[in-house]
C-alpha positions as CSV (number, residue, x, y, z in Angstrom):
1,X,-5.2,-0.8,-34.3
2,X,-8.8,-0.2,-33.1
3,X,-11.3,-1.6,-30.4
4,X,-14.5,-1.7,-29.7
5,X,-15.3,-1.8,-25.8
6,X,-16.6,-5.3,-26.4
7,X,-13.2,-6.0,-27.5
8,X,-11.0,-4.0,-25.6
9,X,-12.4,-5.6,-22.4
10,X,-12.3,-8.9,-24.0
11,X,-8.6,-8.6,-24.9
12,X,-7.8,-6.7,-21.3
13,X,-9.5,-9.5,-19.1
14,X,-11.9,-7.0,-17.6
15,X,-15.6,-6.2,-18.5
16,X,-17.7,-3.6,-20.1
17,X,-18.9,-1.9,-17.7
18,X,-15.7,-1.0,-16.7
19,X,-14.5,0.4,-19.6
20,X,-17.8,2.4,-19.5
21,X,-17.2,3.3,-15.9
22,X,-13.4,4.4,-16.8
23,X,-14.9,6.6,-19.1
24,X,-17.6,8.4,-17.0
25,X,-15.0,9.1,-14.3
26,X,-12.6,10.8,-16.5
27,X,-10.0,8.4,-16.2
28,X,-10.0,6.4,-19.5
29,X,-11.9,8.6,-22.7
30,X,-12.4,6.7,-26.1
31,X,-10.3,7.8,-28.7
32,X,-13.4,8.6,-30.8
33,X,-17.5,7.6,-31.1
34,X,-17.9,6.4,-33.9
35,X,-20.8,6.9,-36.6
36,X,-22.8,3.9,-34.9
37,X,-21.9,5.5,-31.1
38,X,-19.5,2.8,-30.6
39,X,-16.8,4.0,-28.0
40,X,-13.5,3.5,-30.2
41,X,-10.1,2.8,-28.2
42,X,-6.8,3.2,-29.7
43,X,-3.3,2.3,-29.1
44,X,-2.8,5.2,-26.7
45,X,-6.0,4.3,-24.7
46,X,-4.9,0.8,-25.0
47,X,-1.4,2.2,-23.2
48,X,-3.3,3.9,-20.7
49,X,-5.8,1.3,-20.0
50,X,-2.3,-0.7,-19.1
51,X,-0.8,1.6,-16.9
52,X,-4.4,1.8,-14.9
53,X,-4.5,-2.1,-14.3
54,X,-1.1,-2.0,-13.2
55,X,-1.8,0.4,-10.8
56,X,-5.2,-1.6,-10.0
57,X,-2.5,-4.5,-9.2
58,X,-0.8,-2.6,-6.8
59,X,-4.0,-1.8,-4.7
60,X,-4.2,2.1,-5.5
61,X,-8.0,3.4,-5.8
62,X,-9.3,4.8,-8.7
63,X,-9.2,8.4,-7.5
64,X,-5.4,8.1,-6.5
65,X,-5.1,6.7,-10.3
66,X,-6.6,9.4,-11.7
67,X,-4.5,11.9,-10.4
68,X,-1.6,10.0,-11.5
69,X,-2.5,9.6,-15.3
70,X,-4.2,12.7,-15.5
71,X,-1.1,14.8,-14.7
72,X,0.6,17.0,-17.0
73,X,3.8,15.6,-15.7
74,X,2.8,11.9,-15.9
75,X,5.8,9.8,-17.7
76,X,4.7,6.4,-19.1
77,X,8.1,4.7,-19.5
78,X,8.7,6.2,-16.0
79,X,5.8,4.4,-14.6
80,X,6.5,0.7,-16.1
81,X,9.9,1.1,-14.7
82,X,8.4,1.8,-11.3
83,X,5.7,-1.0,-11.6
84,X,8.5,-3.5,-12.8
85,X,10.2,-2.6,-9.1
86,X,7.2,-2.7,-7.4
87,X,6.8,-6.1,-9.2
88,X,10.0,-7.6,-8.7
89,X,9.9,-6.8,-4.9
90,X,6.8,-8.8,-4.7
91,X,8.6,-11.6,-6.4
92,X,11.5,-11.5,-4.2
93,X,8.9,-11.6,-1.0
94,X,7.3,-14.5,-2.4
95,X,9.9,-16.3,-3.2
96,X,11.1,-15.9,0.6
97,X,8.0,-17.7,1.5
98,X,7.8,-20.3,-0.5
99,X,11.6,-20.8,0.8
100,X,10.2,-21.0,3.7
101,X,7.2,-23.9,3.2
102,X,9.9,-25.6,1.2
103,X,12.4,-25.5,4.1
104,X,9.1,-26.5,6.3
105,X,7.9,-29.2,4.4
106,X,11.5,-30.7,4.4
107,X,11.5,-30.9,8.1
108,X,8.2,-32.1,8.4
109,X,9.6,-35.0,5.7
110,X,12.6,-35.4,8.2
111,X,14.8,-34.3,5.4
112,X,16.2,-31.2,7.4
113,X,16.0,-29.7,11.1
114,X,14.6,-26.0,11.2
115,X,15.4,-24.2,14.2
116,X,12.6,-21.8,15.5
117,X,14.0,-18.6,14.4
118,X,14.2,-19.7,10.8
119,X,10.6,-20.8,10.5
120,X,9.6,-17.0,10.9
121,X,12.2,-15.7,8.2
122,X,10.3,-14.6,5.2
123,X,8.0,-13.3,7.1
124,X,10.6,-11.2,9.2
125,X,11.4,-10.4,5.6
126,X,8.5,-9.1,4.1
127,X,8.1,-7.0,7.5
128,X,11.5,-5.5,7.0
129,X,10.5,-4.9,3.0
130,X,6.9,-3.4,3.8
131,X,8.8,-1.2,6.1
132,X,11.6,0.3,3.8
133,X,9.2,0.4,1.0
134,X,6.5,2.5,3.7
135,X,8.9,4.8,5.4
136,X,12.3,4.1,4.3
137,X,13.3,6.8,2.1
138,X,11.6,9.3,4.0
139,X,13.1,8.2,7.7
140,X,16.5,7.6,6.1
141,X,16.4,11.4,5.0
142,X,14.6,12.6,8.5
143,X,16.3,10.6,11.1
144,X,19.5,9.0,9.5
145,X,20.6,5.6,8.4
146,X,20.8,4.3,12.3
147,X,17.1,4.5,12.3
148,X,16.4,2.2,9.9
149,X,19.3,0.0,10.8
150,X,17.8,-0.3,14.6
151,X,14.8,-0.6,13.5
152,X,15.7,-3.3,11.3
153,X,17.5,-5.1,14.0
154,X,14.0,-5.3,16.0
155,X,12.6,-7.2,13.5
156,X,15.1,-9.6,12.6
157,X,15.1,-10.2,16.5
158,X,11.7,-10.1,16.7
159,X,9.6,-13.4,18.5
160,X,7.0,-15.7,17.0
161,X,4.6,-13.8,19.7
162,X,5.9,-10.1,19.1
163,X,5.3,-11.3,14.9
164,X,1.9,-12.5,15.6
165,X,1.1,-9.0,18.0
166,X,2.0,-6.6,15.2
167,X,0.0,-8.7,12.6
168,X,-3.2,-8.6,15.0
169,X,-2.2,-4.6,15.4
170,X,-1.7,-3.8,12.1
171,X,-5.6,-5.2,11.0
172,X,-6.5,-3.8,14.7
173,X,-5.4,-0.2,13.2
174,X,-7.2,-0.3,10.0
175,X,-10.4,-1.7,11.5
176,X,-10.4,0.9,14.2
177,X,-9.7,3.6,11.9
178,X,-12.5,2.7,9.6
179,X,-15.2,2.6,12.1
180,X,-14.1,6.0,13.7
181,X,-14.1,7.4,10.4
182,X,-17.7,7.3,10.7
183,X,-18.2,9.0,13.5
184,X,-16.7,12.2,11.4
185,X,-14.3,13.4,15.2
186,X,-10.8,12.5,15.4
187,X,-11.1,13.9,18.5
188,X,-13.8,10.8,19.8
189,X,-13.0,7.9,21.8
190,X,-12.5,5.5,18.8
191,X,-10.6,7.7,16.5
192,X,-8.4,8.7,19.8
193,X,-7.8,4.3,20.1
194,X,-7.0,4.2,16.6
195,X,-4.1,6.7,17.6
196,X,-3.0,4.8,20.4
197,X,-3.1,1.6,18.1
198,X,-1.0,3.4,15.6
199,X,1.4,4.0,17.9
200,X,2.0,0.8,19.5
201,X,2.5,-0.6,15.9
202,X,4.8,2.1,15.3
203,X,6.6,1.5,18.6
204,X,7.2,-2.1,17.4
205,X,9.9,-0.5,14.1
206,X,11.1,2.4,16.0
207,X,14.1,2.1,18.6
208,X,12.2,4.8,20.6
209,X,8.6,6.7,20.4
210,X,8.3,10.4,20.1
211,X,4.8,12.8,19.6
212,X,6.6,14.7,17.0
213,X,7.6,11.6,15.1
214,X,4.3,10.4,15.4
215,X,3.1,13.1,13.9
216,X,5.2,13.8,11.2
217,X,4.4,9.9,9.9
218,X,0.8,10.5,10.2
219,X,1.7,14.0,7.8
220,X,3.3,11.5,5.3
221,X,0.5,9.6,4.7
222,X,-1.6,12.7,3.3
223,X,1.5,14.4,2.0
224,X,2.1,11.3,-0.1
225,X,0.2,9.1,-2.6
226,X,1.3,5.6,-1.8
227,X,0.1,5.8,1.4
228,X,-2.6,7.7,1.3
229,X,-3.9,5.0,-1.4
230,X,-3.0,2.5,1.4
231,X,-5.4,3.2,4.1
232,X,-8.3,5.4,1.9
233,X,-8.1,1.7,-0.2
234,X,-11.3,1.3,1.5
235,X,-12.3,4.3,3.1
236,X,-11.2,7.5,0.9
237,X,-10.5,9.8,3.3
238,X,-9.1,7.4,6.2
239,X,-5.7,8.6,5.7
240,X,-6.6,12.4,6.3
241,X,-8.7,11.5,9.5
242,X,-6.1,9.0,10.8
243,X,-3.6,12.3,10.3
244,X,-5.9,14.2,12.4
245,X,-6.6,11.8,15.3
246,X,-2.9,11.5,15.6
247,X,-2.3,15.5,15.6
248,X,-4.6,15.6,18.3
249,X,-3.4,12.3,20.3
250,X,0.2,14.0,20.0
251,X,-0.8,17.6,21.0
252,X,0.4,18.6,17.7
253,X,-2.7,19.9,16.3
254,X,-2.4,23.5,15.8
């Protein structure tokens, strides 16, 4: 079957212009102009568009996407299984949490008692989730399972304060980054704090800090797509200049 943009974007929930935008950038081309110069979208664009709003979903940019699609290597059925993962881990994170409210309401209702450390559960949770899915697989190959395991333990143990710290540091990180990115110097003041700031959120996971741990992590996040979407989300670019500010905080900058 056939659309029109008018109805592609009807049927896809998004509008026009971004179909027309898709299709400037490169990402998603018509599958014909018609003799009117209607853009025309078939079932393969229709496919595609899929894949893109999926990986809209999951907070990649449009550049990162791009890439993705775009590739000579890219494998649709691949890719659905992947977003059904991605998926079902968010379902399994919210479903913690509303655990949780359920659990608080109860006790609020006098139906249950909830001790302190299980008010704080899902969101130990998702912290221990966000983790594995950030840097599991590629600490578990670098430093061993022990890594992850201590640095699991620190968050199950962690304190209502300690939960509230890393929260406050992990928005303190991005902010900092953002505004050092335009200074253009990962050598200034403010990209040199967002280093420190990365670290002490790091320190928070690890069992112990090292430079050359440091470092490698702030490698990964160029080297590799989900995080590099992660921090340029707003800023493309941010993950590069965060890698830098960190070489040079660590002495690692060669």
């Amino acid at each position: 079957m056939e659309y029109t943009v008018q109805k592609l974007a009807q049927m896809a929930g998004i509008s026009t212009r971004t179909l027309r935008y898709y299709d400037e950038i490169g990402i998603l081309k018509p599958a014909r102009i018609n003799s009117s110069g209607y853009r025309i979208y078939g079932g393969k664009e229709v496919n595609l568009l899929q894949q893109i709003l999926f990986y809209r979903e999951l907070g990649m940019n449009l550049d990162s996407i791009k890439e993705i699609v775009t590739s000579p290597t890219f494998d649709g059925a691949k890719a659905l299984r992947e977003h059904r993962e991605s998926l079902l881990e968010k379902r399994r994170q919210l479903d913690l949490l509303i655990s949780n409210v359920d659990k608080t309401i109860a006790t609020k209702e006098g139906r249950i008692t909830m001790t302190d450390q299980e008010k704080f559960e899902g969101f130990k949770q998702k912290l221990m989730d966000d983790n594995e899915k950030k840097y599991g697989k590629e600490i578990r190959e670098k430093y061993g399972e022990d890594a992850i395991n201590k640095s699991n333990n620190k968050i199950k143990n962690m304190t209502q304060e300690q939960h509230e710290e890393i929260t406050k540091l992990s928005n303190d990180v991005l902010e900092t980054l953002y505004a050092a990115f335009q200074t253009g110097d990962p050598a200034s003041v403010l990209a040199q704090k967002t280093a420190d700031l990365h670290r002490q959120f790091l320190s928070f996971y690890w069992d112990h800090y090292s430079k050359e741990a440091h470092a490698t992590i702030a490698q990964m996040y160029v080297d590799d797509e989900r995080f590099t979407a992660y921090y340029d989300v707003k800023q493309p670019g941010a993950a590069a200049f965060l890698r830098d500010a960190v070489l040079i905080y660590t002495g690692m900058k060669k």
